[in-house]
N, C-alpha and C positions, 0 to 999 in steps of 0.2 A: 724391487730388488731384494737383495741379499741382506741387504743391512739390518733392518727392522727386525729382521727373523735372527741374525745373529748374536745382537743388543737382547732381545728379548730371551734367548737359550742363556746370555751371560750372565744375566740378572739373576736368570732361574737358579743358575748354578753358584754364584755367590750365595746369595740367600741360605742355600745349605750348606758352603764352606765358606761360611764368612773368615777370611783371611788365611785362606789354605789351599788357593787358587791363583796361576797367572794363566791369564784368557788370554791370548791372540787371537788375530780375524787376518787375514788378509786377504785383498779381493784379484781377482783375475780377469781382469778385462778381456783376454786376448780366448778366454770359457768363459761359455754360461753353462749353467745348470749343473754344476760343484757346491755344494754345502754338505763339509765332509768335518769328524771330529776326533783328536786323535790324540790322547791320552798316554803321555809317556814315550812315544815313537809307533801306537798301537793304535790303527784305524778301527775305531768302533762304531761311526755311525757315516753312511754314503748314501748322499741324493742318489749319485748316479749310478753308484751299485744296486739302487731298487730300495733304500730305506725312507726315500721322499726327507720331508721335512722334519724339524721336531716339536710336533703338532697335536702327541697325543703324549697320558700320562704313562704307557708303557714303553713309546720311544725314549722318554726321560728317563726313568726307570732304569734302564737298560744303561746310560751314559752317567746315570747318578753313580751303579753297581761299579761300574770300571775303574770310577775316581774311588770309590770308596776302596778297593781290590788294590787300585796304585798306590794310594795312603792309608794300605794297611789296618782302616777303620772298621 
């Protein structure tokens, strides 16, 4: 499932905003194959748009830049 993969992106991204983050998950039973992340009201990263999972260190990268861009850091 979803879960594992979502805990372990949250983790990731505390660790670099320790206390400068609220993470929510919610799951969607009634979909599968949604694990989407979205920053401020701003979809940055989509399984199902084609970005898969977040599995490598340039899809993080990439979702670390957005927070850093929305907190102005």
């Amino acid at each position: 499932g979803y879960k594992p993969k979502f805990n372990r992106l949250k983790k990731d991204l505390e660790s670099k905003f320790p206390g400068n983050l609220q993470i929510t998950g919610e799951g969607t039973p009634q979909s599968t194959g949604w694990f989407e992340v979205t920053i401020d009201g701003k979809l940055v990263h989509s399984k199902k748009n084609g970005d898969g999972y977040v599995d490598s260190d340039a899809k993080l990268s990439k979702i670390v830049e957005a927070i850093k861009a929305a907190l102005k850091l």
